[in-house]
ChimeraX commands (.cxc) that place a marker at each C-alpha (Angstrom):
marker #1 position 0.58,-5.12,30.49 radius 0.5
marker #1 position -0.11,-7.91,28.46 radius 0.5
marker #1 position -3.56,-8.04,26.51 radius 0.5
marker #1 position -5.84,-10.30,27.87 radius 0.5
marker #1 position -7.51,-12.73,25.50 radius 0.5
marker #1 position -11.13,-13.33,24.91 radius 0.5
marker #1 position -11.66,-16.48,26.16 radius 0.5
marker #1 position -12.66,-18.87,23.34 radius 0.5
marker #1 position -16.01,-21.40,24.28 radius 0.5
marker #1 position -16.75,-23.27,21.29 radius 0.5
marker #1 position -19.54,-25.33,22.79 radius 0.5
marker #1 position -21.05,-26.33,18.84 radius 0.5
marker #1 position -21.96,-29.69,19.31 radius 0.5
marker #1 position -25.87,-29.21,18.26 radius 0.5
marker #1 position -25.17,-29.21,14.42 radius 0.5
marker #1 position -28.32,-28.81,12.08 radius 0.5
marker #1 position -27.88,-30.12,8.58 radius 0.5
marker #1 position -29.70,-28.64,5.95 radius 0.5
marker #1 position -30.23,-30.93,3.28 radius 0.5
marker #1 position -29.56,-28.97,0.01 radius 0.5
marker #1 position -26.17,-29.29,0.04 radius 0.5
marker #1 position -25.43,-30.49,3.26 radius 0.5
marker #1 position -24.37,-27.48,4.94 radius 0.5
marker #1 position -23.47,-27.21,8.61 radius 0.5
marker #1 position -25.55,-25.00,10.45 radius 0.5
marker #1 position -24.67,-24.59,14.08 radius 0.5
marker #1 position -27.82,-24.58,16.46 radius 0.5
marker #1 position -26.42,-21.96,19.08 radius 0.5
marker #1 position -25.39,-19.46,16.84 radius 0.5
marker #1 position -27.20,-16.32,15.34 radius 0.5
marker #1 position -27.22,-15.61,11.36 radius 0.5
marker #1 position -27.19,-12.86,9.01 radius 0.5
marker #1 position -28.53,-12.88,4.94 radius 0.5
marker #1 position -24.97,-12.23,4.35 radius 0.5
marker #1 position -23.86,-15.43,5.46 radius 0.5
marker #1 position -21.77,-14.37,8.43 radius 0.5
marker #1 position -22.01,-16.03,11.95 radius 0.5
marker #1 position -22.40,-14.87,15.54 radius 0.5
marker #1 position -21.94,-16.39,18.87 radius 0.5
marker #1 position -22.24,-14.16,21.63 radius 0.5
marker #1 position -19.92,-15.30,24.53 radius 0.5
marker #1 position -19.40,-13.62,28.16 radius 0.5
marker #1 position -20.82,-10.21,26.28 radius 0.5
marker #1 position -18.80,-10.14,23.46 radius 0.5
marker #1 position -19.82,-11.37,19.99 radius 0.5
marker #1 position -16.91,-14.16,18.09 radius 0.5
marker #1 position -18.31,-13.69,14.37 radius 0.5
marker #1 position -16.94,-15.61,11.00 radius 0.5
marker #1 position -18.45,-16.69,7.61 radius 0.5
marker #1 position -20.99,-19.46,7.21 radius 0.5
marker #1 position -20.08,-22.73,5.55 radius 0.5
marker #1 position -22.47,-21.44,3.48 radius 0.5
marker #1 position -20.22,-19.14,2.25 radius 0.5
marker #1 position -17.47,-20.86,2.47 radius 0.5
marker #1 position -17.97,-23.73,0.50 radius 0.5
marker #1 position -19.38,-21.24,-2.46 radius 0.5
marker #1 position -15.78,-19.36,-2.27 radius 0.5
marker #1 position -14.01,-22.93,-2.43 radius 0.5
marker #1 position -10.32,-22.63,-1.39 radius 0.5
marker #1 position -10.04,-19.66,0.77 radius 0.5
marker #1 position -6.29,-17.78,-0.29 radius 0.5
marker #1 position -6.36,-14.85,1.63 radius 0.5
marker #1 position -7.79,-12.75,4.09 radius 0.5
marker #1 position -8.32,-9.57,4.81 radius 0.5
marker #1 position -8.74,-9.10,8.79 radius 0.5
marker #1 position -10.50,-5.75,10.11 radius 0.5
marker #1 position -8.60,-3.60,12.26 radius 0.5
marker #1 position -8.43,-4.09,16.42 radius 0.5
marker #1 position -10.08,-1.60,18.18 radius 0.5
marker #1 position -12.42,0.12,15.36 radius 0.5
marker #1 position -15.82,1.05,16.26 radius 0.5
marker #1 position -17.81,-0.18,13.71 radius 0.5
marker #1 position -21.56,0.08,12.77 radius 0.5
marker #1 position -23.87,-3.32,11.75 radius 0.5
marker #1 position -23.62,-4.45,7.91 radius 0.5
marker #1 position -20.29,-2.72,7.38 radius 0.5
marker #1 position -17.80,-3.67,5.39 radius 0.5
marker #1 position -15.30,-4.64,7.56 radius 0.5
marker #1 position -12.57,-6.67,5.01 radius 0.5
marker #1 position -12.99,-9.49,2.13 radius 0.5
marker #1 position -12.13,-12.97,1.51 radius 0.5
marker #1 position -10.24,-14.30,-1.41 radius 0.5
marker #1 position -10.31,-17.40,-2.89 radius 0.5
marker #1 position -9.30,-19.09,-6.13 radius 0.5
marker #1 position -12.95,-18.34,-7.40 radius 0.5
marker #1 position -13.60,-15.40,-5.89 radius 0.5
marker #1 position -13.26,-11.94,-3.52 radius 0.5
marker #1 position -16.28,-11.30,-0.88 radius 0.5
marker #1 position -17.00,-8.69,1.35 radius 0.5
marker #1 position -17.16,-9.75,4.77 radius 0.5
marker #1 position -20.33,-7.51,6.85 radius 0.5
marker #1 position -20.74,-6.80,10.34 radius 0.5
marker #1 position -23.91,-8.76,12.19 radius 0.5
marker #1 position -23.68,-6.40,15.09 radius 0.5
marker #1 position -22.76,-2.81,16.08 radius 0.5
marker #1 position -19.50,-2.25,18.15 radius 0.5
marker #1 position -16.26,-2.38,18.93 radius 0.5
marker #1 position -13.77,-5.10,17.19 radius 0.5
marker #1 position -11.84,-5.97,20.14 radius 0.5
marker #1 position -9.83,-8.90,18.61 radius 0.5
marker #1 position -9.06,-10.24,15.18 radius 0.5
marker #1 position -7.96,-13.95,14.72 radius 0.5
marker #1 position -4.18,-12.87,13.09 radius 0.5
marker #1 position -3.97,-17.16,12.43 radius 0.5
marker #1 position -5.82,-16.09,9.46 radius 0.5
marker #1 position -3.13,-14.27,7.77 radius 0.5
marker #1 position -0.77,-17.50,7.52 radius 0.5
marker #1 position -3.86,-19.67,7.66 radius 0.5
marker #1 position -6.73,-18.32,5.62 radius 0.5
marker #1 position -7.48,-22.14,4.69 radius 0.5
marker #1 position -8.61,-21.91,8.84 radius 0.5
marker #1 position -11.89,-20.95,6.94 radius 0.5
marker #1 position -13.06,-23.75,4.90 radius 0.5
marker #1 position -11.90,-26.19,7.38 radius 0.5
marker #1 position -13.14,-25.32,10.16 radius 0.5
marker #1 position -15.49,-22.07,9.63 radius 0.5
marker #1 position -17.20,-22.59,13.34 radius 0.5
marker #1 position -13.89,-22.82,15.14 radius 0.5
marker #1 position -10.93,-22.26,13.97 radius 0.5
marker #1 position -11.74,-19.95,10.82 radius 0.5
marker #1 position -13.80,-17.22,13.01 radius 0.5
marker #1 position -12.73,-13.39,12.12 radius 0.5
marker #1 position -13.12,-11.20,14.84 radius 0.5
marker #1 position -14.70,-10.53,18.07 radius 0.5
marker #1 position -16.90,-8.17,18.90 radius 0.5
marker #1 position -18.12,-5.84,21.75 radius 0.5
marker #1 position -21.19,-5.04,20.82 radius 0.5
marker #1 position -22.89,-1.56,21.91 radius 0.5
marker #1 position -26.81,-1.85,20.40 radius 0.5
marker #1 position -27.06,-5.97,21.00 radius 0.5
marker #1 position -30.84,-5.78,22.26 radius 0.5
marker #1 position -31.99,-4.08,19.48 radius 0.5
marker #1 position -29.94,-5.71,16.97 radius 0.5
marker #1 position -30.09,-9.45,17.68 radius 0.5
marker #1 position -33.75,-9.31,16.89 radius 0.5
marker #1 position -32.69,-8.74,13.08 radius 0.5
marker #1 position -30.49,-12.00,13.01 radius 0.5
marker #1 position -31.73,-15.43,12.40 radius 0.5
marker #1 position -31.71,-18.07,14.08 radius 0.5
marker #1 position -29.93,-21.85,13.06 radius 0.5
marker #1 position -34.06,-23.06,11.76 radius 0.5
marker #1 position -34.37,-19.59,10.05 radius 0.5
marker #1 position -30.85,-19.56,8.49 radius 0.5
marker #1 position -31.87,-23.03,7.20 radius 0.5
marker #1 position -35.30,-22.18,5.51 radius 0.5
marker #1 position -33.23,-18.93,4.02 radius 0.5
marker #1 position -30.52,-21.20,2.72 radius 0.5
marker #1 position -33.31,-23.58,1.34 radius 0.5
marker #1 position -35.09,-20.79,-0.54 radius 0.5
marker #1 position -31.93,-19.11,-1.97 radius 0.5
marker #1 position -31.06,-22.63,-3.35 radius 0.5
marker #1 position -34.31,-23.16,-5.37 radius 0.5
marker #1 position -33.49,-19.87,-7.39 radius 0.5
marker link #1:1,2 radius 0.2
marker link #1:2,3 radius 0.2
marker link #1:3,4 radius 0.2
marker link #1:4,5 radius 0.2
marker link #1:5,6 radius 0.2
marker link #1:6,7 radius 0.2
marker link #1:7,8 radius 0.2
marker link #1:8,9 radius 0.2
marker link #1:9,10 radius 0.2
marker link #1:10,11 radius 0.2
marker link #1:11,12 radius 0.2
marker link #1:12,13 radius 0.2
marker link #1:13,14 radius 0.2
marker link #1:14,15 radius 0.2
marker link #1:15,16 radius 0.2
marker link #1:16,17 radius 0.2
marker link #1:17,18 radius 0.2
marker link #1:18,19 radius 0.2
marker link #1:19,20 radius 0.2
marker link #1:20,21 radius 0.2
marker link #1:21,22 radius 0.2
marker link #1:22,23 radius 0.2
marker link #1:23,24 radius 0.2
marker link #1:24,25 radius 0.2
marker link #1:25,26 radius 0.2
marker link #1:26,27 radius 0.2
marker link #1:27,28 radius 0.2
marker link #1:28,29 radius 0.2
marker link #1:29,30 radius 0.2
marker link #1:30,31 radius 0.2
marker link #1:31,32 radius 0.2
marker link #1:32,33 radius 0.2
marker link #1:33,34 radius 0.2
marker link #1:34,35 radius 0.2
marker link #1:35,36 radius 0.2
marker link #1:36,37 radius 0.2
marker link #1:37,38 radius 0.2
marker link #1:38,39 radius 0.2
marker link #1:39,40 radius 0.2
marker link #1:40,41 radius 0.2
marker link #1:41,42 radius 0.2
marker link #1:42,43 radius 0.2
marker link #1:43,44 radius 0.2
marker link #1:44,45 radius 0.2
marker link #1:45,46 radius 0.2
marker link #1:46,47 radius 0.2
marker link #1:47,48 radius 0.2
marker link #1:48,49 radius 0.2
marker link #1:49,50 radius 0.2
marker link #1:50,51 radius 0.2
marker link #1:51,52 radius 0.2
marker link #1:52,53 radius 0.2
marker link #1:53,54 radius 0.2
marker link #1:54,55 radius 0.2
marker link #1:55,56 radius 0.2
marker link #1:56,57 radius 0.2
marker link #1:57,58 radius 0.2
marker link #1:58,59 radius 0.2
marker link #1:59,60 radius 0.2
marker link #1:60,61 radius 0.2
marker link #1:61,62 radius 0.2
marker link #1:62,63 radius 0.2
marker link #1:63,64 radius 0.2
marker link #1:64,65 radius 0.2
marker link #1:65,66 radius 0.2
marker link #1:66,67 radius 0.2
marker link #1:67,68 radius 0.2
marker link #1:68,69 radius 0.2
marker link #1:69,70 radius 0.2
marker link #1:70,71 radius 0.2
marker link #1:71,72 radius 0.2
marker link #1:72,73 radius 0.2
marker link #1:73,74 radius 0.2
marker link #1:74,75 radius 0.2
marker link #1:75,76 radius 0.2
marker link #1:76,77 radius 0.2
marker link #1:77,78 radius 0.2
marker link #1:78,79 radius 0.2
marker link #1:79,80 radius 0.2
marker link #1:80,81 radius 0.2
marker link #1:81,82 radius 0.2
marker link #1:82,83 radius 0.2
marker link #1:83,84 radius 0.2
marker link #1:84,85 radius 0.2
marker link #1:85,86 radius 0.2
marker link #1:86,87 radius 0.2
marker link #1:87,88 radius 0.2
marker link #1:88,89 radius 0.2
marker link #1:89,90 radius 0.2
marker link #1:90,91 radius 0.2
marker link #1:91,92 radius 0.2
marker link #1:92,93 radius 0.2
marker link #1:93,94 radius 0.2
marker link #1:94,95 radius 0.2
marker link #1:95,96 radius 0.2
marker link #1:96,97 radius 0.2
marker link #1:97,98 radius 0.2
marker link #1:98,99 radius 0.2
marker link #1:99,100 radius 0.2
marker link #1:100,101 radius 0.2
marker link #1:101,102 radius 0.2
marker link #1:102,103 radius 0.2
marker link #1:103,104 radius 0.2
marker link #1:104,105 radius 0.2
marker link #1:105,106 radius 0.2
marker link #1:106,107 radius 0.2
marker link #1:107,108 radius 0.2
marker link #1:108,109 radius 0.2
marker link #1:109,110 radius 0.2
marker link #1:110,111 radius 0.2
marker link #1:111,112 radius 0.2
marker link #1:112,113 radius 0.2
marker link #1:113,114 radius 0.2
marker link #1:114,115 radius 0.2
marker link #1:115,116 radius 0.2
marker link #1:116,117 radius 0.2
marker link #1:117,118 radius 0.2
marker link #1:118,119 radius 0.2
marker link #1:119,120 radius 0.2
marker link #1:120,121 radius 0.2
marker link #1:121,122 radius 0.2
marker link #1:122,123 radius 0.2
marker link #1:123,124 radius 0.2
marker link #1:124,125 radius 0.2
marker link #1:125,126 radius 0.2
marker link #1:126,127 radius 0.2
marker link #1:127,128 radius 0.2
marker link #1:128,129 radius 0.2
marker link #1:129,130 radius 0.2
marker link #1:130,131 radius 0.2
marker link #1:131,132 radius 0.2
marker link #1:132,133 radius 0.2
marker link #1:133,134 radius 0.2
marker link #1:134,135 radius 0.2
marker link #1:135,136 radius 0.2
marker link #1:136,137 radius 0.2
marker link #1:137,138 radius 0.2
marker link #1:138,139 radius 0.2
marker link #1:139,140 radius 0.2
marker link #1:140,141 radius 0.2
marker link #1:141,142 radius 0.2
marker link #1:142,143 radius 0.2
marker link #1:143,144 radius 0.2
marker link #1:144,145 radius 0.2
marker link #1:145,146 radius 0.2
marker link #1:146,147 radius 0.2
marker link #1:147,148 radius 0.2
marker link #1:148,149 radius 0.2
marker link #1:149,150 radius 0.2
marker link #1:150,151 radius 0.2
marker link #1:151,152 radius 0.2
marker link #1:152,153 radius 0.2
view
């Protein structure tokens, strides 16, 4: 039986623009201090890194996708990014299941800088504690006044 694919809804046409640096931040998406992403879609989470985060890698090289199926907990480790400046650790927002991993990345991981919203997402997510946990993730306003702070240091 073939597996059947999480159906992809990237409705991310509300864009705010935080000034410092001109960073896209999505309005419909939650946020964590880590700088990863998280759109919850017909109860399942697609998650990613922030442009944020990917403009301070730069070039994105390689990237190291979690593994289907793993049950994992929120702010794990769950695989890095590599870039010509840099390796990152890549954290979980939420608590769950990863129920698909976008494998484009491995011949792709430039998928990431161009397109860190769409194309360049990492995984999805069932979650199992979403109630509780969503409350700890910012929202597009709040990810902007956290980006504007950490700039001014």
């Amino acid at each position: 039986m073939a597996a059947r694919r999480f159906n992809q809804q990237h409705d991310l046409d509300k864009v705010i623009m935080v000034k410092n640096g001109e960073y896209d931040v999505p309005e419909k998406l939650s946020y964590t201090k880590d700088h990863e992403w998280l759109k919850k879609e017909n109860g399942k989470c697609r998650m990613g890194v922030t442009d944020y985060a990917q403009k301070s890698l730069h070039e994105v090289v390689f990237v190291d996708l979690p593994v289907r199926g793993k049950h994992i907990s929120k702010k794990e480790a769950l695989g890095t990014v590599e870039s010509v400046k840099a390796v990152s650790d890549y954290f979980a927002p939420v608590s769950g299941k990863l129920v698909e991993v976008n494998d484009q990345l491995s011949n792709k991981p430039d998928m990431i800088n161009t397109s860190p919203y769409k194309d360049g997402w990492i995984a999805v997510i069932e979650p199992s504690n979403w109630d509780a946990e969503i409350k700890e993730l910012m929202n597009a306003v709040q990810y902007s006044e956290f980006l504007k702070s950490i700039s001014k240091k």
